[in-house]
C-alpha positions in Angstrom: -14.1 2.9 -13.2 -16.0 0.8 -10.2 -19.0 2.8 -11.1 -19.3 1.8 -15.2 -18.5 -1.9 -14.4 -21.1 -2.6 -11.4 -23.7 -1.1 -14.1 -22.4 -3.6 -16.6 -22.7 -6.3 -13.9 -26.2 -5.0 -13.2 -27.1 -5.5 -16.7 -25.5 -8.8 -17.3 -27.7 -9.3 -14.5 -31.2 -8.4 -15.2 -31.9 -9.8 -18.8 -35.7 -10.4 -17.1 -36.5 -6.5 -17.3 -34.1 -5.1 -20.2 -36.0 -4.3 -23.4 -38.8 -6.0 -23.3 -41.8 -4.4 -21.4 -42.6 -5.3 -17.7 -45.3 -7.7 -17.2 -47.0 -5.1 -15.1 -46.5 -2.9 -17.8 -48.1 -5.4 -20.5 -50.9 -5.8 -18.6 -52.0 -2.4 -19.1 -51.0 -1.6 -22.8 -53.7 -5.0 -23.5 -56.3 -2.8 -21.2 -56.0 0.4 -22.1 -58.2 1.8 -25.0 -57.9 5.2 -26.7 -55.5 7.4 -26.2 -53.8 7.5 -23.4 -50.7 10.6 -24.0 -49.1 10.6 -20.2 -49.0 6.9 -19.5 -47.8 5.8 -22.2 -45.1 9.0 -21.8 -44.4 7.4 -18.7 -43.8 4.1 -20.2 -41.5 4.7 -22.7 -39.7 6.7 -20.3 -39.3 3.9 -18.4 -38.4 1.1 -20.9 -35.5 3.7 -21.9 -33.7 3.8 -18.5 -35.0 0.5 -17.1 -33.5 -1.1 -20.8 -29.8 -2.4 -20.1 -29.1 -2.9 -24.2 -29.7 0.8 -25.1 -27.8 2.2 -21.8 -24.9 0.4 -22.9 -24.9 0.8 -26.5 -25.2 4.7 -25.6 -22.3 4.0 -23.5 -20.3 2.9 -25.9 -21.3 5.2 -28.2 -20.6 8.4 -26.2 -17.7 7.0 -24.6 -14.7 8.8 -26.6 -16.8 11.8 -27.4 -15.9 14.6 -26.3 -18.0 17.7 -27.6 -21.5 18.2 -27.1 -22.4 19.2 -30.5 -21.0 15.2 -31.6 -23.3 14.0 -28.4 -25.9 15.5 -30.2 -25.5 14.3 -33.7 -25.0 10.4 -32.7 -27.7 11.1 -30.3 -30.0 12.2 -32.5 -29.2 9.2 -34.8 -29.9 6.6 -32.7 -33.5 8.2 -31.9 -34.3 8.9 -35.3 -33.7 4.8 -36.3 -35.1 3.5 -33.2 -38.4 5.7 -33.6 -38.8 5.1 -37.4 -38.9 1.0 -36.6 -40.8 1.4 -33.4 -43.7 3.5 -35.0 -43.7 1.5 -38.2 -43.0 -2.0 -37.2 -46.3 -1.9 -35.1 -48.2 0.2 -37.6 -47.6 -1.8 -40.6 -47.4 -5.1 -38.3 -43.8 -6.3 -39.9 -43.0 -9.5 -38.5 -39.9 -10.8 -37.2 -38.5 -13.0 -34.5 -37.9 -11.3 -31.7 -34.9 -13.2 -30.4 -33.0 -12.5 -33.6 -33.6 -9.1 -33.5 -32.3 -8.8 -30.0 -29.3 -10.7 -30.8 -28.6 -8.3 -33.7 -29.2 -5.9 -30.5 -26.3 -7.4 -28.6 -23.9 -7.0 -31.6 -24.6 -3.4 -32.1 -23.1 -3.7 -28.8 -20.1 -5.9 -29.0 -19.6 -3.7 -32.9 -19.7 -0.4 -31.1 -17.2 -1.5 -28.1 -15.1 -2.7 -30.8 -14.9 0.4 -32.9 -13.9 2.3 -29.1 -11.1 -0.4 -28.9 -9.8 0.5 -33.3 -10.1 -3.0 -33.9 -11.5 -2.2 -37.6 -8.7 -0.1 -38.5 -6.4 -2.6 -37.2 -8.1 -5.8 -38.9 -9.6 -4.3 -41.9 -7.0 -1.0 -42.4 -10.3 1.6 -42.7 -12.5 3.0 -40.7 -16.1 2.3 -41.2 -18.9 4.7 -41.0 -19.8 5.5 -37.2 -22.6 8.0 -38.1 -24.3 5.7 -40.2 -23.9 2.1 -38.3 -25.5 4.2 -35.1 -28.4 5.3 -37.3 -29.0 1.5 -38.5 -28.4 0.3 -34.9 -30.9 2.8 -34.3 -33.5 1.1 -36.4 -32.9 -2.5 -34.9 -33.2 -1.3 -31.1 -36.9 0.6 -32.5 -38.0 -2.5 -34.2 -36.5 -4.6 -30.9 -39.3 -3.1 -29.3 -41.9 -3.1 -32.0 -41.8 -7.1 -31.6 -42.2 -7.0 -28.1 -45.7 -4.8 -28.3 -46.7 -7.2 -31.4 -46.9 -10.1 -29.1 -49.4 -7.9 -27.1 -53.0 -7.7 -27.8 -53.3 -3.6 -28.1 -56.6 -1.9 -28.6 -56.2 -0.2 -32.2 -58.6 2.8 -31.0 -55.7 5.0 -30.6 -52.7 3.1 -31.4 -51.3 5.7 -33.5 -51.4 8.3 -31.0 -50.3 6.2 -28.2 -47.2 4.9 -30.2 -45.7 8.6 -30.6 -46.6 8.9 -27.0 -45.1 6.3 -26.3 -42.1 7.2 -28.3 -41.7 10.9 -26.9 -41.7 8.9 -23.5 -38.5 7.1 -25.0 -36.9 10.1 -26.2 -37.3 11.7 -22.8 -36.0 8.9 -21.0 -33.0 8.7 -23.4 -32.6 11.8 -22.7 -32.4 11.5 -19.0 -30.5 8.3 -19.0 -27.7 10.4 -21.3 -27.4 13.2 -18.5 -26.1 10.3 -16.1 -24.1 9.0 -18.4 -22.4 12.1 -19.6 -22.3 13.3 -16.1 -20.7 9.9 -14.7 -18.5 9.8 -18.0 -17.5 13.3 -17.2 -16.4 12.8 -13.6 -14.7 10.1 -14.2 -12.4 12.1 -17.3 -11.3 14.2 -14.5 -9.2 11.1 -13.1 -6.0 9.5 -15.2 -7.8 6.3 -14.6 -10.6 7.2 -17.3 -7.9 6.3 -20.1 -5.7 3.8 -18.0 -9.3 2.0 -18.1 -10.9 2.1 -20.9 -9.7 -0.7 -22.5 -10.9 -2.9 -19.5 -14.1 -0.5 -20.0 -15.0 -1.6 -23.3 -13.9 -5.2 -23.1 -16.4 -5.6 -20.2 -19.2 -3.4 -22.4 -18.2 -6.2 -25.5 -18.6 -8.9 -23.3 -22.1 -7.7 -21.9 -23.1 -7.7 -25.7 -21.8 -10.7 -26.1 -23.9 -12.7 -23.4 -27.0 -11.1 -24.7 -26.4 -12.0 -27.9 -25.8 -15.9 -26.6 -28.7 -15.3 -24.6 -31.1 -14.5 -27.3 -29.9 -16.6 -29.7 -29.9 -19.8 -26.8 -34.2 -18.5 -26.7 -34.0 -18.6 -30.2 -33.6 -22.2 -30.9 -34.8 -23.4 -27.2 -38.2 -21.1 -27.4 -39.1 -20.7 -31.7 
């Protein structure tokens, strides 16, 4: 239980580094020409466990599953939106605001922490679709990210290439963030306090997505 609310402190914490990409990091995407296949691995990697909004809306999402098989399908979801957006946003340079999208980022949150806690069965009598509002969160967390590398200048020798690259790093850091997760999750499911807590749990993870959400949408009429 102290171990999944210091990380949600940590996150409410380091808004500076969470999706977007580290200045270091924008430096040399705005450099870089051609295609570059293990840096850009590395960097997705990277934005994956380094990015606060996705650890916590996996969280949330794996949080009452309990078969690995049902790991797999949300799992597979999420990635399938967030790479479709990622690729294509950049590719066919869609615009949008990038604090808007990251506020929609912060409610996938505070919906998904919501849906642990059955308030949508209690306020609306039905249960919506899980599978499906993963998949679309999916695509707003890929296109989250998509803004952020539109703002940069990147060489379009190689862009293509790089972007996959860069998306394979993503998958492989989700994948790595996920085993801590599940690992953490399933320590802590050994103890009676995993469901004496996990109200408190997801009321902290709703919050988190909450003060992102006030966060971007402060930027958006401070900064647009």
């Amino acid at each position: 239980m102290k171990t999944f609310l210091a990380m949600i402190a940590l996150c409410l914490s380091s808004f500076a580094i969470g999706h977007g990409v580290a200045v270091g990091d924008q430096g040399y995407i705005q450099e870089v020409s051609g295609v570059q296949a293990f840096p850009f691995i590395f960097l997705g990697a990277k934005h994956m466990v380094t990015g606060y909004d996705h650890l916590l809306f996996l969280l949330a999402v794996i949080f009452f599953l309990y078969n690995n098989r049902d790991v797999a399908k949300y799992v597979t979801l999420f990635a399938a939106g967030h790479s479709i957006t990622l690729i294509a946003g950049v590719m066919l340079d869609i615009a949008a605001n990038a604090y808007i999208i990251d506020a929609i980022i912060g409610l996938s949150i505070v919906y998904k922490a919501l849906d642990n806690l059955g308030a949508y069965q209690r306020w609306f009598g039905f249960q919506p679709n899980t599978k499906l509002a993963t998949w679309i969160f999916g695509l707003f967390h890929g296109f989250g990210l998509a803004t952020k590398i539109q703002e940069l200048e990147v060489s379009p020798d190689g862009l293509l290439a790089n972007l996959i690259y860069f998306n394979i790093g993503v998958e492989i850091g989700q994948l790595i963030a996920l085993a801590w997760i599940l690992i953490l999750v399933g320590f802590w499911r050994l103890s009676p306090s995993y469901y004496r807590h996990a109200y408190i749990t997801n009321v902290a993870v709703m919050a988190a997505g909450f003060v992102l959400m006030g966060y971007q949408i402060t930027g958006y009429f401070v900064f647009s």
